[in-house]
Each structure stands twice: as structure tokens, then as C-alpha cells.
C-alpha positions as CSV (number, residue, x, y, z in Angstrom):
1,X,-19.2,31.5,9.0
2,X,-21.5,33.3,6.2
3,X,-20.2,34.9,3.4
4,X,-22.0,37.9,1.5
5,X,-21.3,38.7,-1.7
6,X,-22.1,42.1,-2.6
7,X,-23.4,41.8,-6.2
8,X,-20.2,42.8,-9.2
9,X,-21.6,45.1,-11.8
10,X,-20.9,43.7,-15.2
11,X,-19.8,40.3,-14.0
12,X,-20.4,37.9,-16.9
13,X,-21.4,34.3,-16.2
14,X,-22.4,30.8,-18.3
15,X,-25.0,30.1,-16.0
16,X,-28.8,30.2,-16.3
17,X,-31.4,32.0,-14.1
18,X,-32.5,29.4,-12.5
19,X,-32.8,27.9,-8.5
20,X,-31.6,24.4,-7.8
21,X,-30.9,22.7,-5.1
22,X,-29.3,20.0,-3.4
23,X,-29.0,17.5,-0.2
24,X,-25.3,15.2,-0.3
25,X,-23.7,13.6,2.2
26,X,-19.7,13.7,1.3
27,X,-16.7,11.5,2.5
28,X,-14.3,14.5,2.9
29,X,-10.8,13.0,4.6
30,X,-12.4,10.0,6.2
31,X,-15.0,12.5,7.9
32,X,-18.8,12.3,6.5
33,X,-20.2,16.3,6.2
34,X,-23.3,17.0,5.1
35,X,-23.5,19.3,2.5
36,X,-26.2,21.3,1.0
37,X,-26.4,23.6,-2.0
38,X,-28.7,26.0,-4.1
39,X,-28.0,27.0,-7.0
40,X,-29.8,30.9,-8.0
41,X,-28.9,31.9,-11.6
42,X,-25.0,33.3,-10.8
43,X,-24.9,32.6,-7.4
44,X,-24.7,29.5,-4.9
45,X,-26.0,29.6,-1.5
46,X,-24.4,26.6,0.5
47,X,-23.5,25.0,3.7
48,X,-20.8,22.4,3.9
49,X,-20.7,21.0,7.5
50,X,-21.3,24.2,9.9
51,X,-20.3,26.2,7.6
52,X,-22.9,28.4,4.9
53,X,-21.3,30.4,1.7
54,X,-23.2,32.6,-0.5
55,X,-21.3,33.1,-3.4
56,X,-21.3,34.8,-6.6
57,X,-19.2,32.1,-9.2
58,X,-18.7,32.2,-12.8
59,X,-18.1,29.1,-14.6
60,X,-16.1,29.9,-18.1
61,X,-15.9,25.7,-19.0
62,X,-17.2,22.7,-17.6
63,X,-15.6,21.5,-14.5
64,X,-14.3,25.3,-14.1
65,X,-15.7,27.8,-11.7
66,X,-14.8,30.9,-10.2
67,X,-15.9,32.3,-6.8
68,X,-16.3,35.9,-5.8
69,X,-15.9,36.6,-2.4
70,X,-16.1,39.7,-1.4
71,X,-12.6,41.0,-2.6
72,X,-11.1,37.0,-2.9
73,X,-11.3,35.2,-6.0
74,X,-11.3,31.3,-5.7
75,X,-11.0,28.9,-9.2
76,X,-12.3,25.5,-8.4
77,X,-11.6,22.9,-10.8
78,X,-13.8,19.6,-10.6
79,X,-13.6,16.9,-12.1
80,X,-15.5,13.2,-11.4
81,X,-13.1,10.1,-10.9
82,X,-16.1,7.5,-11.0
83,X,-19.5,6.9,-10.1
84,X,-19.3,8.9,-6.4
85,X,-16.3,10.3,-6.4
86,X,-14.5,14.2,-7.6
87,X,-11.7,15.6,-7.2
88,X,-11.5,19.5,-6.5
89,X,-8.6,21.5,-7.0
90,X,-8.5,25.2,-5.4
91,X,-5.2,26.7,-5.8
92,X,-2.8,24.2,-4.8
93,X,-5.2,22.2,-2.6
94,X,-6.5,19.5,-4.2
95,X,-9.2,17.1,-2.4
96,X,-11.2,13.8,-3.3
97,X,-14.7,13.8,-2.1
98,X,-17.0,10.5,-1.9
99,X,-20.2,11.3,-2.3
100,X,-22.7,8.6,0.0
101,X,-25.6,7.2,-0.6
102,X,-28.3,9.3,1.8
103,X,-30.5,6.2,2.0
104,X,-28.1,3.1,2.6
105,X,-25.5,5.5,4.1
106,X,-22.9,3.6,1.9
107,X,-20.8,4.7,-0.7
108,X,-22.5,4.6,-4.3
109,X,-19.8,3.1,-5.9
110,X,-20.7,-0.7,-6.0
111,X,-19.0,-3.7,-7.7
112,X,-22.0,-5.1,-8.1
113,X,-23.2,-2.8,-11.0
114,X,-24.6,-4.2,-13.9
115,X,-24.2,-4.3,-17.5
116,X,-21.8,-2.1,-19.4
117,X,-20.7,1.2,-18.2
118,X,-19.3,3.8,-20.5
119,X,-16.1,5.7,-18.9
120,X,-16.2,9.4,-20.0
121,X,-13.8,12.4,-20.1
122,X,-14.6,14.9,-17.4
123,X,-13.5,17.6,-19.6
124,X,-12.0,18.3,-22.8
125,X,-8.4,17.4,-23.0
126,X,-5.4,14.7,-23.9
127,X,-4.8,11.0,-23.9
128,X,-2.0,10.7,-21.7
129,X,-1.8,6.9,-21.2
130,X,-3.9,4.0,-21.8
131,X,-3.6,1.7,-19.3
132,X,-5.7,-1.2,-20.2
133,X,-6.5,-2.6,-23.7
134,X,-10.2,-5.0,-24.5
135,X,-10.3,-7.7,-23.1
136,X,-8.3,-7.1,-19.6
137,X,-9.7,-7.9,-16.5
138,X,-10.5,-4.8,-14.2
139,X,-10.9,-4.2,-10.5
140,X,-13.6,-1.6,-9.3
141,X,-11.7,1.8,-9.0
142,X,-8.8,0.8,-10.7
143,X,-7.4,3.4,-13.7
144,X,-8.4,2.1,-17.3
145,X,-7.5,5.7,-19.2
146,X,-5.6,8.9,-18.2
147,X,-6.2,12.5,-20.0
148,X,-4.6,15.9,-19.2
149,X,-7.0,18.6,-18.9
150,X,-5.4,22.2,-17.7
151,X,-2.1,20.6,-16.8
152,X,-3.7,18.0,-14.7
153,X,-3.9,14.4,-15.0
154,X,-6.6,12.4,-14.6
155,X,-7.0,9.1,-14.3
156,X,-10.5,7.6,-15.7
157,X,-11.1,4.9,-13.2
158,X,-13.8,1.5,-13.5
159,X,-16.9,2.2,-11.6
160,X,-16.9,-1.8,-11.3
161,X,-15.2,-5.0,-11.5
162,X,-15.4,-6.8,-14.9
163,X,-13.6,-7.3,-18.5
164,X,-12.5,-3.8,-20.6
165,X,-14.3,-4.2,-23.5
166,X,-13.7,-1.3,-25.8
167,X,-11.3,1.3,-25.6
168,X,-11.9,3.8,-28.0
169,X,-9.3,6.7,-27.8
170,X,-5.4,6.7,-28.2
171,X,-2.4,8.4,-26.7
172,X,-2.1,11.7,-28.1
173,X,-5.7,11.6,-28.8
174,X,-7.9,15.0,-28.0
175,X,-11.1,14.1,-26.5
176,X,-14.2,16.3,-25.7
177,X,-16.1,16.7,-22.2
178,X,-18.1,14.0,-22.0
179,X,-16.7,11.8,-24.5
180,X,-16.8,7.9,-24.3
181,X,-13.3,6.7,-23.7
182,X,-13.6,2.9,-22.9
183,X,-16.1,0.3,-22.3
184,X,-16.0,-2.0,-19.0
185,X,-18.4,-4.9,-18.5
């Protein structure tokens, strides 16, 4: 099914005019879907599975975007759970996607990583809960931090088995997009 977007006079965006684009291969419900995207200035031209979208989408905040089509307007929140994996919220709905490794056709999350990984808000927002303190063991995908962004919790997950080393926020505690909330090793 394509969707055309007829272009919206005076429709502001945070993007930049510029083309990118994309090749994934997604876990979506236990079913692997290819899914390609291109990204031109304020819109995105994709196709997910059989299906292609061509989209005009504004994004007012990281993790935030908002698609035009036609008369519909769809927010999309994302936000990245570890290594390979997001969670998207439209409306309601809310899905986890796996993102797989193309080449080894396995997932790219691996216990196996080495050295220190840093595990970072996915957007600004609160320290709900700390859930681990340094020098806890940790299990690969298991929740070490949780911050509320837009009146969703999120739980900031180990991309790998190891010790917590650091933890460097609070509860209560704002944090910024991108801001290093704990250390795992």
C-alpha cells in the first residue's frame, strides 16, 4: 500500500535537507521483515515488509516524530532499549523491534561484548528507579536504570553480561538525551 503525501504549506520541521538511506532487517512479533528507509530533508520514503510509505514527518525532540498522512496525523515515539533493540509507541500501540544483524542473520545484541559499555538516556527525562548499584553482577538485557520520559518508563537495560561499575545518576535525578547513566563491564 503506498501513501502520498501531498506537500503541507508552512509545515515546520527540525530536519535537514538531506537524503539518507537505509537497509534493516527487524524482529517485529517473532516475524523477521525487511525494512528499508530514505530519509529526503522532511520526508521519509519507506517500505516495511510489502508495504512502502512516503511520508511527510516532523520531529519537534529526539525520539519524537510526527507523520502526515494525507489528512492523518501519527506521533511516533522511539526510544532504544539496548544495543538492537527500540521500542515505538504510536498512539496506544506500543511495539519492541529487534534489529538483526544482515550479515550473521543474528541478533546484534551479544554477551560476548567487550570492555565497558556506557548505558545512555534515550531522551531527556527522570530517574525513576535505580535498580542496580557498582559492583552488582548483571545479566545481558537485564534493567540497571529506569527514567520517565513523556509519561513513559523506560527501563535502561545491559547490552551484556558483566559487573555494574558506575552508576552515575540518582532517583529524582533529570538527565539529558544521551546522558551516561551507568557503567557495565
Amino acid at each position: 500500500m503506498a501513501i502520498d503525501i501531498a506537500p503541507l504549506s508552512g509545515c515546520r520541521t527540525h530536519t535537514q535537507a538531506f537524503v539518507s538511506a537505509m537497509k534493516y532487517e527487524a524482529e517485529i512479533r517473532g516475524q523477521q521483515i525487511g525494512v528499508e528507509v530514505e530519509r529526503r530533508g522532511d520526508r521519509v520514503v519507506a517500505r516495511v515488509g510489502p508495504r512502502d510509505y512516503d511520508l511527510e514527518f516532523f520531529s519537534p525532540e529526539e525520539g519524537v516524530y510526527t507523520f502526515f498522512a494525507g489528512d492523518q496525523v501519527f506521533e511516533a515515539q522511539v526510544s532504544r532499549l539496548d544495543e538492537a533493540s527500540l521500542r515505538v509507541q504510536i498512539g496506544s500501540r506500543v511495539l519492541t523491534t529487534k534489529l538483526i544483524d544482515r550479515k550473521h542473520r543474528r541478533s546484534n545484541v551479544d554477551s560476548s561484548i567487550e570492555g565497558q559499555q556506557n548505558l545512555v538516556a534515550p531522551m531527556p527525562g527522570r530517574v525513576v528507579s535505580v535498580l542496580l548499584k557498582p559492583g552488582d553482577e548483571v545479566a545481558a538485557g537485564q534493567g540497571v536504570v529506569v527514567v520517565e520520559a513523556m509519561k513513559m518508563q523506560n527501563e535502561i537495560k545491559s547490552p551484556k553480561s558483566g559487573r555494574v561499575v558506575e552508576v552515575r545518576v540518582t532517583e529524582g535525578e533529570t538527565v539529558k538525551a544521551n546522558q551516561v547513566l551507568a557503567v557495565v563491564e
